[in-house]
SEDREN-623513 format. One record per residue: residue in three letters; z, y, x of N, C-alpha, C in turn. Coordinates in steps of 0.2 Angstrom, whole numbers, plus 2048, in hexadecimal, padded with zeros to 3 digits. Atoms other than C-alpha are relative to their C-alpha. Example, Ala and Ser with C-alpha at 12.3 -4.5 7.8 and 13.67 -1.06 7.14 Angstrom:
ALA8007FA8048277EA83E800806804
SER7FF7FA7FC8247FB8448038057FC
***
This chain:
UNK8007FA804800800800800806804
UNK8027FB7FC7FB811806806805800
UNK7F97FC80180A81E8087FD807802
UNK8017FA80380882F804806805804
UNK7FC7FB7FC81283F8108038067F7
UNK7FC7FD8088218468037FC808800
UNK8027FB8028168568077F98037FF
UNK8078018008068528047FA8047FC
UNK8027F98068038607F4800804805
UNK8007FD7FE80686E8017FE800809
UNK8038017F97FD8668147F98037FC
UNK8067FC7FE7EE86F8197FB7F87FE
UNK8037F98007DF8708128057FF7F8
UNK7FF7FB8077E88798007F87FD7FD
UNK8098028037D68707F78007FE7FA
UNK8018048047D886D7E77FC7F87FF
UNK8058068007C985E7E88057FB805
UNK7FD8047FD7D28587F68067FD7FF
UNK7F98038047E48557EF7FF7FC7FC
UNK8018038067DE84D7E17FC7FB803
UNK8028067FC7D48417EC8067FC804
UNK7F98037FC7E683D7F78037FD7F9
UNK7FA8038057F183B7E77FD7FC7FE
UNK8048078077E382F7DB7FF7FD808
UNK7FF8037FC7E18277EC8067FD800
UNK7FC8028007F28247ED8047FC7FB
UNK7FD8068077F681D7DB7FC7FB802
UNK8038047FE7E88147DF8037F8804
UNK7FD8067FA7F180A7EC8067FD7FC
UNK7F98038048018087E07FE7FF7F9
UNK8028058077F68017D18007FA800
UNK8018057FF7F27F57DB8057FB800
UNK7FB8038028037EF7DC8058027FA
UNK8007FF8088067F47C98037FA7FD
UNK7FD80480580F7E67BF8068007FF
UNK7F980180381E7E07B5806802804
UNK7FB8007FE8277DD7C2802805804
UNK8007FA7FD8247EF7CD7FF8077FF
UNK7FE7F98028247FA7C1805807800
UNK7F97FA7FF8348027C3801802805
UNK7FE7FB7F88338067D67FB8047FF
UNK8077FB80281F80D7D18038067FD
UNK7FF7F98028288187C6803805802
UNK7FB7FC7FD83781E7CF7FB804805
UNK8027FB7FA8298227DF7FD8077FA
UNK8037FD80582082B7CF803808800
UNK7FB7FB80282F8347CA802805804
UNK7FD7FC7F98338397DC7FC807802
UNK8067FB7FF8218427DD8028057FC
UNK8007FA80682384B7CD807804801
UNK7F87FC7FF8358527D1800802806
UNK8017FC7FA8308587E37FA8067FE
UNK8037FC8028218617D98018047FC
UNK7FC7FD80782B8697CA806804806
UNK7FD7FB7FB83786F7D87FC804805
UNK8027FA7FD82B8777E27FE8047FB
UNK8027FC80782487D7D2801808800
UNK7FA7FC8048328867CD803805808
UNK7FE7FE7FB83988B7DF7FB802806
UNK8057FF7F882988E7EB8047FD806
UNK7FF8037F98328837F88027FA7FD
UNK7FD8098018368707FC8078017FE
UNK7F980180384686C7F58037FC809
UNK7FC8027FA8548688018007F9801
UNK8008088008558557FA7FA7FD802
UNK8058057FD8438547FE802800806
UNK8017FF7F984385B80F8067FC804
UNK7FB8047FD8538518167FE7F9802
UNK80180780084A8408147F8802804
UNK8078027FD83B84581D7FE801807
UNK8008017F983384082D7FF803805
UNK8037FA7FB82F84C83D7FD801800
UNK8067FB80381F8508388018057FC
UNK8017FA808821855827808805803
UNK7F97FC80083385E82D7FD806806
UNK8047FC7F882886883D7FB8027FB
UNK8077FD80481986C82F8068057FD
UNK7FC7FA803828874823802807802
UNK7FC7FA7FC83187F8317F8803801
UNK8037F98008208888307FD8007FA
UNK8067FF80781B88881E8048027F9
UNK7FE7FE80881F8958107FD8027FD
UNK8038008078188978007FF808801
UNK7FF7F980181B8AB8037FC801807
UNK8087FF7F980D8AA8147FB7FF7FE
UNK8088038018008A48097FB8067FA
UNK8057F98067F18B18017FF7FF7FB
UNK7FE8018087F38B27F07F97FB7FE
UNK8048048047E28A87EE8027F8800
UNK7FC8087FC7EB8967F98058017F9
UNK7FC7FE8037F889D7EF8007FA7F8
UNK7FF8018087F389A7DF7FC7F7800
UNK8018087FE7E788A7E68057FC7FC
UNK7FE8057FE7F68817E88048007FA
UNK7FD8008048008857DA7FD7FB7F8
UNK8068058027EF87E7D28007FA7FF
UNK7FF8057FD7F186E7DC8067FD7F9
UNK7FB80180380386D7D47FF7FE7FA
UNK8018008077FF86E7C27FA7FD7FF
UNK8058048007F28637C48007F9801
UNK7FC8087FD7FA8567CE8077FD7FA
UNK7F980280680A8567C07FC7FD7FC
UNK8028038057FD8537B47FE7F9800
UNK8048077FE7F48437BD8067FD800
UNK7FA80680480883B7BF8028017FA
UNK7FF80280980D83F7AD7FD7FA7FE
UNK8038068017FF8357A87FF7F7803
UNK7FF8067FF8018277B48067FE800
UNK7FB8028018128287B28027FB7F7
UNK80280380680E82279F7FE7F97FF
UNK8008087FE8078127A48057FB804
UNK7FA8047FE81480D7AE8078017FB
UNK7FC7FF80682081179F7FE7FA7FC
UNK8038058058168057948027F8804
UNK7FE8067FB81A7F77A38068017FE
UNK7F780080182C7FB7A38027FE7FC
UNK7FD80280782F7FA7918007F8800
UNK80180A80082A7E67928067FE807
UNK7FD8027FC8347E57A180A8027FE
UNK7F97FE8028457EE7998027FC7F9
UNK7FF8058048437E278B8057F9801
UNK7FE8057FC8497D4794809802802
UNK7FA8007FC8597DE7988068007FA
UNK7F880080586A7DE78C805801802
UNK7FA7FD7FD8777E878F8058037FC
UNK7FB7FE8048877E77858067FE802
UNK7F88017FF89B7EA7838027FA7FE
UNK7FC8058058A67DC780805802801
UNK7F97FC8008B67E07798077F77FF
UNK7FD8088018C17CD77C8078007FE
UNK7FB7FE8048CC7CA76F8077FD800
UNK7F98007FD8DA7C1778804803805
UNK7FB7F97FA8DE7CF7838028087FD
UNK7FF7F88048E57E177F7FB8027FF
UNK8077FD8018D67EB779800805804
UNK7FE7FB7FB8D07F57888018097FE
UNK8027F97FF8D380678B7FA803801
UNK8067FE7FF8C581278A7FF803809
UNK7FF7FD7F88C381779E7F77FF801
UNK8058017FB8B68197AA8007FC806
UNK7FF8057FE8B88097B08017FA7FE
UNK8028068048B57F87AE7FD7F7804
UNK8038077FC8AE7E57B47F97FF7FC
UNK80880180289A7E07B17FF7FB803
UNK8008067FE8967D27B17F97FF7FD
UNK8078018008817CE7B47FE7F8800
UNK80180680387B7BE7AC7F97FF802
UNK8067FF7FE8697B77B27FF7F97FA
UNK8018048068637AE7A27FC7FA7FF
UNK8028047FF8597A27AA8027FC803
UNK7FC8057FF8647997B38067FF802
UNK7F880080187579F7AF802802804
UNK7FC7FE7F987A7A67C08068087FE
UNK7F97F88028887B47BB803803809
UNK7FB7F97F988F7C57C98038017FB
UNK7FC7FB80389B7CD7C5802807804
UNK7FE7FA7FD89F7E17CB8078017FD
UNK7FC7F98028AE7ED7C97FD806800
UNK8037F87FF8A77FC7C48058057FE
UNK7FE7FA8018AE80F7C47FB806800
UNK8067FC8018A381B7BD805807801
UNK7FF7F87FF8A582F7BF803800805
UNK7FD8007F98AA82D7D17FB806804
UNK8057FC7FD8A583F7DA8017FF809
UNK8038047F789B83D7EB7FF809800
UNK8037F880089A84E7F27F97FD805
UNK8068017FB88984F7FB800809802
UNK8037FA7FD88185C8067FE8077F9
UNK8017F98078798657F58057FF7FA
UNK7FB7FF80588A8637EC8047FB7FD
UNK7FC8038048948587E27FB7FC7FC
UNK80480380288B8487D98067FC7FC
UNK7FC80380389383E7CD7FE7F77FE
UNK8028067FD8918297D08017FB7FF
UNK7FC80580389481A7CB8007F9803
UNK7FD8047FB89C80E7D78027FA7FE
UNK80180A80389A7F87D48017FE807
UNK7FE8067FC8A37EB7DF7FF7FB7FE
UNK80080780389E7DB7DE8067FD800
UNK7F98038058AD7D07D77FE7F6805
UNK8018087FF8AD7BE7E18027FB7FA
UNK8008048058AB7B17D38007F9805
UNK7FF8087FD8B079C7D77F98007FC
UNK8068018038A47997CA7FB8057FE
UNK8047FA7FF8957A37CB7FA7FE7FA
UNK80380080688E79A7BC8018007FA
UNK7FD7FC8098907A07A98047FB7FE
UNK7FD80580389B7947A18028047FA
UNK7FB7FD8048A37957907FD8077FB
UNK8017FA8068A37A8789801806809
UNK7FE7FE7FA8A47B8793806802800
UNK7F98007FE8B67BA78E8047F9805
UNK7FE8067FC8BB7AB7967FD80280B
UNK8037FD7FB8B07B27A7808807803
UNK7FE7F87FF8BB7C37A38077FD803
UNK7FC8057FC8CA7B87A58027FE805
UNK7FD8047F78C97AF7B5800805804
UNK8007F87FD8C57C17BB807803802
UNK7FB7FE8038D47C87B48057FE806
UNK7FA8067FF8E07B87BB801803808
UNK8007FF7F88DA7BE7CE804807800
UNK7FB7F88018E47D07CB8008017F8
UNK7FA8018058F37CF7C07FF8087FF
UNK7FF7FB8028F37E27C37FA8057FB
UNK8087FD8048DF7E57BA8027FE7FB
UNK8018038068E47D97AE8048057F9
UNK7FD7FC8068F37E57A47FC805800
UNK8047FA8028E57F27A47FD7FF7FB
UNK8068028038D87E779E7FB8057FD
UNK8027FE8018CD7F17A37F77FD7F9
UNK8058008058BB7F37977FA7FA805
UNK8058087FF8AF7E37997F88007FE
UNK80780080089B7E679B7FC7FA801
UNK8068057FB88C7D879D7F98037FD
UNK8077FF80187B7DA7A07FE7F7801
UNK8048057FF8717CC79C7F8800800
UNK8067FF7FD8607CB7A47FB7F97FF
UNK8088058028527BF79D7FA7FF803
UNK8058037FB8487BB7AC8037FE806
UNK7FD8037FA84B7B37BC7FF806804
UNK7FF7F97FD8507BF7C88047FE808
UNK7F97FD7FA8597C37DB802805800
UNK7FF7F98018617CE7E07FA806804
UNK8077FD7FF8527D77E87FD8057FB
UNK80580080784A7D67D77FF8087FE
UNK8007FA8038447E57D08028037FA
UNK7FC80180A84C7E27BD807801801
UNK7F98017FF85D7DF7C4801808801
UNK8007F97FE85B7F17CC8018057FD
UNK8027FD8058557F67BC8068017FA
UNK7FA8018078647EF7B2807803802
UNK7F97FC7FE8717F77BD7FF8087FF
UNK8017F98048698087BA8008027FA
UNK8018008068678057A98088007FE
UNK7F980180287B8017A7804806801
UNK7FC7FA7FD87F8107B37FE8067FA
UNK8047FC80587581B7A58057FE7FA
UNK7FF80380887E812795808801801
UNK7F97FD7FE89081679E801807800
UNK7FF7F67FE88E8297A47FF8027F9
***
């Protein structure tokens, strides 16, 4: 697959014809690898494009999140290049480029949407509330327990949600999953009985009893997988 420079809208020559040759070039390479199973990184590098161009958009310069992750080229081209050196007609070029290039990922961001939907089917993400334990407390906190429904293999995490990270551009708020060592790492029974033997390992977790999530995922899967990745951010989204 061909890789694309995160500044690739604003490297020389500013050409409308020619940006638009680099980008459709560049889906080109990531159609190729286009299916079920890799829709959701497709989309994310998608997303990444479209939110480096709506930020310069908006601010006539790289964002700070883009420029920290990029390599000595592209970081030696930035330290000479402002939007406020270019003659009104580059200018507007480029601005051209932008609103033109947004238009071309919207629309293939659309097709990989239609992918994804088939692929988020497969996912199930619900509370259980077990009814021989006290009934938890509402917290931001909790154990998730991910089920693989084709051959029963069960993880379990401890998660804590709303946990702030300061970062360089500020304060982020995050949500933080330990895996949980299980004996039996295949599903037996029920998920209360699972929440249980959890529990029994810390007597101190247990009088909380904390709140009990599972994701069950309908395809075969590792952890690699691009679904699993999928269903952990789908649960992190269904918390917050």
């Amino acid at each position: 697959m061909k890789t694309i420079s995160p500044l690739w809208f604003i490297k020389d020559p500013i050409d409308p014809e020619h940006k638009e040759y680099v980008l459709l070039d560049y889906l080109k390479s990531l159609t190729k690898k286009l299916n079920a199973k890799t829709s959701y990184s497709v989309l994310r590098e998608i997303s990444r494009m479209i939110k480096a161009l709506n930020e310069f958009k908006e601010n006539k310069q790289v964002s700070y999140s883009l420029a920290k992750g990029l390599k000595k080229e592209d970081r030696d081209f930035l330290k000479g290049f402002d939007f406020r050196d270019l003659d009104p007609q580059t200018s507007l070029l480029l601005e051209d480029i932008i609103d033109s290039s947004l238009h071309t990922l919207y629309d293939y961001s659309e097709v990989c949407l239609e992918i994804l939907k088939e692929e988020e089917s497969k996912i199930k993400i619900f509370r259980v509330e077990p009814e021989t334990l006290i009934k938890p407390e509402k917290s931001n906190s909790g154990i998730l327990i991910i089920r693989n429904m084709v051959t029963d293999i069960i993880e379990a995490y401890r998660w804590q949600g709303s946990v702030i990270l300061k970062t360089p551009e500020g304060d982020k708020e995050v949500c933080i999953m330990k895996r949980i060592y299980l004996k039996n790492k295949t599903f037996s029974i029920n998920y209360e009985y699972i929440y249980h033997e959890i529990l029994e390992t810390s007597p101190t977790e247990k009088k909380k009893s904390p709140e009990l999530y599972v994701i069950e995922i309908y395809e075969n899967y590792n952890e690699n997988s691009e679904i699993l990745k999928m269903a952990k951010e789908k649960f992190i989204e269904k918390i917050s």
